[in-house]
C-alpha positions as CSV (number, residue, x, y, z in Angstrom):
1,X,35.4,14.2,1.3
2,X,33.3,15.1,-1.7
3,X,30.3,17.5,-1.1
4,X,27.4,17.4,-3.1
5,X,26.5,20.7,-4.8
6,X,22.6,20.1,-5.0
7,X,20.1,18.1,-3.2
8,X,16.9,17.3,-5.0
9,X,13.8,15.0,-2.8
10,X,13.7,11.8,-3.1
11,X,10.9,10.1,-4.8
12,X,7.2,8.9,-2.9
13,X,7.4,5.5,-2.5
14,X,3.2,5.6,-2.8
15,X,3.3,6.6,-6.3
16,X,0.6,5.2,-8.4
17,X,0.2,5.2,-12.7
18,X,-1.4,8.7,-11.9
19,X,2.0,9.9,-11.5
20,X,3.7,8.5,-14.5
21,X,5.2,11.5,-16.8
22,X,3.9,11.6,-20.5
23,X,5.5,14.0,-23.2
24,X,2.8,15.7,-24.9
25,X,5.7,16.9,-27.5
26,X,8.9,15.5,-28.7
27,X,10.5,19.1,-28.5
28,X,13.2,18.7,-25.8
29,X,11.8,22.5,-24.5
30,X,8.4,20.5,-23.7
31,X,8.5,19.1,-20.1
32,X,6.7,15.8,-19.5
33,X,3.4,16.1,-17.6
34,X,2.0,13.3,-14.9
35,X,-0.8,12.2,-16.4
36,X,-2.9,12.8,-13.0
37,X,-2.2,16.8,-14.0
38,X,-3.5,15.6,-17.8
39,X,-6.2,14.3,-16.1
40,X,-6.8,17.2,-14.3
41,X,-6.7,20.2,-16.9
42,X,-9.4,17.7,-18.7
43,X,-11.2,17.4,-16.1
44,X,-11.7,21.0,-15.5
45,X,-12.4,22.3,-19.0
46,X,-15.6,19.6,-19.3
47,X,-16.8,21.0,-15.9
48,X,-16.2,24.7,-17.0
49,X,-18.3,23.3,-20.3
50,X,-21.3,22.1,-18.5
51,X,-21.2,25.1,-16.2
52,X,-21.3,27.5,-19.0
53,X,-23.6,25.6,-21.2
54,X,-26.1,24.0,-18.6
55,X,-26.4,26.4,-15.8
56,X,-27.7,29.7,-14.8
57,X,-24.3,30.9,-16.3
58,X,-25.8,30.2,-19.5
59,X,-28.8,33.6,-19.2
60,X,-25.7,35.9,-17.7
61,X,-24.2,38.4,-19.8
62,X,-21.3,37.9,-22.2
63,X,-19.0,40.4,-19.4
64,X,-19.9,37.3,-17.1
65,X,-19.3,34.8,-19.1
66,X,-16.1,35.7,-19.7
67,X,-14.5,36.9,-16.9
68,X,-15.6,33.3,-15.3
69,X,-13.6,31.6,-17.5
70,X,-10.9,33.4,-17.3
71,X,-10.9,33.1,-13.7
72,X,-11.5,29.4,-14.2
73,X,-8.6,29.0,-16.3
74,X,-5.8,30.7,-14.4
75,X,-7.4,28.7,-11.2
76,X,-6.9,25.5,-12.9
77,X,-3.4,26.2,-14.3
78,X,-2.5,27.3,-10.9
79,X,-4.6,24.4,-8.9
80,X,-2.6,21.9,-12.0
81,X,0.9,22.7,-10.6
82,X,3.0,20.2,-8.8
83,X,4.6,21.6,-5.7
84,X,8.0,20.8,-4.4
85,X,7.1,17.6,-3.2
86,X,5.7,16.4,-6.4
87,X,2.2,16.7,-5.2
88,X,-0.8,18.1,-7.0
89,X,-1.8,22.0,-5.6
90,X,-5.5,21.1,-6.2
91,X,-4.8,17.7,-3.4
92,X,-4.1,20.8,-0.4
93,X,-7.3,22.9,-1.0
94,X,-9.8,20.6,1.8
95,X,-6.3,21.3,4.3
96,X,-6.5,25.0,3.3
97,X,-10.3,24.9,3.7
98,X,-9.8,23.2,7.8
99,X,-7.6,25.9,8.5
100,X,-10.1,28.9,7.2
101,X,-12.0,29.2,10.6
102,X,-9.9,31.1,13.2
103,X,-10.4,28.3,15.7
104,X,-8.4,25.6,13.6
105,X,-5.7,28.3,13.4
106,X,-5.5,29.1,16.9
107,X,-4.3,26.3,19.5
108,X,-3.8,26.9,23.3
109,X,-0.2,25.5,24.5
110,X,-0.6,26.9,28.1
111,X,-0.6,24.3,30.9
112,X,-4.2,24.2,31.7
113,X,-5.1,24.0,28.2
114,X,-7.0,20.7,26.8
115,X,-5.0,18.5,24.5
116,X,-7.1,18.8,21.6
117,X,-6.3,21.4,19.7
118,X,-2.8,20.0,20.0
119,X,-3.5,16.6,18.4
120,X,-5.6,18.3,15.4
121,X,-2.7,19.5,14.1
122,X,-0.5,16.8,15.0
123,X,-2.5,14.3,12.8
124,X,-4.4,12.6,15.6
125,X,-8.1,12.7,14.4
126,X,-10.2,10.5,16.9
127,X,-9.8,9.0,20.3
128,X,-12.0,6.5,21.3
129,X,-12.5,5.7,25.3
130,X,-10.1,3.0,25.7
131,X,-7.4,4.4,24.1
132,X,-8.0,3.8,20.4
133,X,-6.4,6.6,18.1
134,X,-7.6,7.4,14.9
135,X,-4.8,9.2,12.7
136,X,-6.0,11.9,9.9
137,X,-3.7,9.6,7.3
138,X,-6.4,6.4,8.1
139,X,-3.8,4.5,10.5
140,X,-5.1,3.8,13.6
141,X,-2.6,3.3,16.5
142,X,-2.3,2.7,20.6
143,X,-0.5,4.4,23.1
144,X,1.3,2.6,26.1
145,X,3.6,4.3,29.0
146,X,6.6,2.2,29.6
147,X,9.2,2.0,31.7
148,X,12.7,1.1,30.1
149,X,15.9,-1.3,31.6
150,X,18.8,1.1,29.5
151,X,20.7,3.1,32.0
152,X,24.9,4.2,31.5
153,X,25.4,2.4,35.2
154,X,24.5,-0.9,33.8
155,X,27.3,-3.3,33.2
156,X,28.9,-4.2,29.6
157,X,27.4,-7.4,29.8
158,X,24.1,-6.5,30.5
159,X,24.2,-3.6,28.3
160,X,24.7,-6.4,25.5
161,X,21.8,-8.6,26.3
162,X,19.7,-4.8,26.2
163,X,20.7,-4.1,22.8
164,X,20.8,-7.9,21.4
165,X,16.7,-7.8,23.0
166,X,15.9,-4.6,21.3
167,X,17.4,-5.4,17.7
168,X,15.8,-8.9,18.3
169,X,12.6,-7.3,18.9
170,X,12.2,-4.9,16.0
171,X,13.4,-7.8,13.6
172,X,9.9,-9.5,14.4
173,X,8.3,-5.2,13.6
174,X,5.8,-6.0,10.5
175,X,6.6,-3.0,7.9
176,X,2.5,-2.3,8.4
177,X,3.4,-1.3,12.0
178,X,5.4,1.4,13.1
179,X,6.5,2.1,16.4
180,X,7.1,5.8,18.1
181,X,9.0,6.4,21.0
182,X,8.7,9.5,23.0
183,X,10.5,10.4,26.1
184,X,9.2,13.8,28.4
185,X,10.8,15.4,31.4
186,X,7.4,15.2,33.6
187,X,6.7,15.7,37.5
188,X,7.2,12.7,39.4
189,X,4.3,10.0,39.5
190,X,2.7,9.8,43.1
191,X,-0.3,7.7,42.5
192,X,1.3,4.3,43.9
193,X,2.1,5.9,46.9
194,X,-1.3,7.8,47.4
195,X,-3.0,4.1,47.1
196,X,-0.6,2.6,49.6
197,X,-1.0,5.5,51.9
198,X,-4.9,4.9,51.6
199,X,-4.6,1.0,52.2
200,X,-2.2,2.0,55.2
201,X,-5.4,4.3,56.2
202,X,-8.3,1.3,55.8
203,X,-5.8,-1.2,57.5
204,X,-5.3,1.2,61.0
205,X,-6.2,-0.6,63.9
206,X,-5.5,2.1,66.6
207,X,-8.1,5.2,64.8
208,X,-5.9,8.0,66.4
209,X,-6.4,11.3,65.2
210,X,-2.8,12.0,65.2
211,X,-2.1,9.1,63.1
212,X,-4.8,10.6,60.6
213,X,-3.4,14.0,60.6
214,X,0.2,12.3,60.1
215,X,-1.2,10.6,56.8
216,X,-2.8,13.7,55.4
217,X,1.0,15.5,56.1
218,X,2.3,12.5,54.0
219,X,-0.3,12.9,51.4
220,X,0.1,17.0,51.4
221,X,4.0,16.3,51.0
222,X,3.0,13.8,47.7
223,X,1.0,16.1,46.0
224,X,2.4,19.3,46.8
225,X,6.1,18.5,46.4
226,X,7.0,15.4,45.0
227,X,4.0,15.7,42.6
228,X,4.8,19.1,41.4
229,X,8.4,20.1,42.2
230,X,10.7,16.6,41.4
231,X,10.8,15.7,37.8
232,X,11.9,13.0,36.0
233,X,12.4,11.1,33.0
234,X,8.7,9.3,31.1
235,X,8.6,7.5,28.4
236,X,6.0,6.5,25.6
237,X,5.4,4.3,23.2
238,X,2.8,4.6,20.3
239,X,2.2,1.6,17.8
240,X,0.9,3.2,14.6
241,X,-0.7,0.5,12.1
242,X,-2.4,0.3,8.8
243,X,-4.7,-0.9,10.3
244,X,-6.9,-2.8,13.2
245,X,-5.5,-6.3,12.3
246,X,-1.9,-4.9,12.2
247,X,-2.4,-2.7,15.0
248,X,-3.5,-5.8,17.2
249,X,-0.9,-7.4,15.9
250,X,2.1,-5.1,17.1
251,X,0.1,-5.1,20.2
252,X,0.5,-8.9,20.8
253,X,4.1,-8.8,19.8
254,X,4.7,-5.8,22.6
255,X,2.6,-7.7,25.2
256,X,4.6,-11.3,24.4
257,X,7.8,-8.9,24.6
258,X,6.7,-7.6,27.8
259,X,5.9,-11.3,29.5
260,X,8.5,-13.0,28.0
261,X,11.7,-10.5,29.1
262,X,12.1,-7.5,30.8
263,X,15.6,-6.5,29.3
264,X,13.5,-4.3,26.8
265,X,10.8,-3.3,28.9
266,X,10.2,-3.7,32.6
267,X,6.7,-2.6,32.8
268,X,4.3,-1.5,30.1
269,X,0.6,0.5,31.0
270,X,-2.1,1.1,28.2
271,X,-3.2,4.3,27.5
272,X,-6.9,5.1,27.8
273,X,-8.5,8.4,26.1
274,X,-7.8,10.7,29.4
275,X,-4.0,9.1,29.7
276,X,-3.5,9.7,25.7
277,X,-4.9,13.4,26.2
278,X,-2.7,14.0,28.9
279,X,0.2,12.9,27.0
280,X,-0.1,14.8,24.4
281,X,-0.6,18.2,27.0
282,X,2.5,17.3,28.7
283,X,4.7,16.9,24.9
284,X,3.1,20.4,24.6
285,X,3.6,22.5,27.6
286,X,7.1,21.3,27.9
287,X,7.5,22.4,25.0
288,X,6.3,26.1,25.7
């Protein structure tokens, strides 16, 4: 097997004319420039023009003067530079500028900590009260927990029909929707069993204190050990769209997928703000 001695990245599928190399020379030693860096260096020099000529910089002394536009200059031939990732080095200054105050810099992964600072670095800019996420790219998107029919004990046949369901279903995935699957190691859900344990507690004919105190041990054993101590296996699902329409969209297509078959997906709960907060602070402190 051949092995490639060099790997280079792959072009941006979201290039625009911006990005189009010129060649400001037909000397082979001349490097084609984009003609958003062209754009750029012009840019610049008429700004450094008008600041020099029609502001206070115009009364400062010649020593001024200059050493400003020298300063200027090597800023804008360094800002001009593509990066790696044929991007523009100016583009990352309002990133570099959210990132100056020590609080953006610092983010709290302990258990007790609050979500946010997790999801301002993970791209997540807004999250309205029913579960509405607003991504720092302008997709918006939706979070669901979902509870899955895959398992290695099911038989081949079924395990067909699973995987025939699931290709099925992404076939009908609009390329403006993306959807995001994440799977977490979590204590064990005990929320069901608290309510039924409360509507065992309205529904008591005989109001014995011993029955009472034989609830709250129930409860106590809920919370305390099968809340905390047993984990198991949770899984996610965020739909990331381009926008509202496409986001409702994917939603419809989930919820027809839901109704219609449970092969995919047996049940399916949206998110609200507190459940997509808590999501993200249980991706985090398993992760610490």
């Amino acid at each position: 097997m051949a092995y490639k001695g060099s790997y280079s990245i792959p072009n941006s599928l979201d290039k625009s004319m911006l990005d189009q190399e010129i060649a400001l020379s037909k000397s082979a030693h001349v490097q084609p420039f984009p003609i958003k860096v062209v754009l750029f260096y012009l840019a610049s020099l008429l700004i450094l023009f008008w600041v020099v000529s029609s502001t206070f910089i115009r009364d400062s002394s010649l020593t001024i003067i200059v050493l400003l536009v020298m300063w200027w200059l090597l800023a804008t031939v360094y800002f001009g530079r593509y990066s790696k990732t044929k991007e523009l080095r100016f583009s990352g200054i309002p990133a570099l500028l959210s990132y100056l105050p020590r609080v953006s810099r610092r983010v709290l992964t302990r258990r007790s900590s609050n979500a946010s600072g997790f999801y301002s670095i993970a791209g997540v800019k807004d999250v309205d009260d029913d579960g509405r996420v607003a991504f720092s790219d302008g997709t918006v998107g939706r979070a669901y927990l979902v509870v899955g029919s895959a398992s290695v004990l099911v038989f081949e046949a079924d395990k067909r029909a699973i995987v025939n369901r699931v290709d099925s279903f992404y076939r009908k995935v609009e390329h403006s929707v993306e959807f995001i699957c994440l799977t977490t190691k979590e204590p064990q859900r005990v929320d069901r069993a608290l309510a039924n344990l409360e509507r065992r507690n309205l529904v008591l004919e005989v109001r014995d204190p011993e029955l009472f105190a034989l609830l709250d041990e129930q409860a106590e054993i809920l919370v305390e050990h099968v809340g905390t101590r047993f984990s198991s296996i949770h899984q996610y699902l965020v739909i990331k769209a381009d926008n509202d329409e496409a986001l409702r969209r994917g939603h419809a297509l989930l919820q027809a997928e839901v109704e219609d078959s449970s092969l995919m997906i047996k049940s399916c709960m949206v998110l609200d703000r507190p459940g997509f907060l808590e999501m993200g602070k249980t991706l985090f402190s398993n992760a610490s």
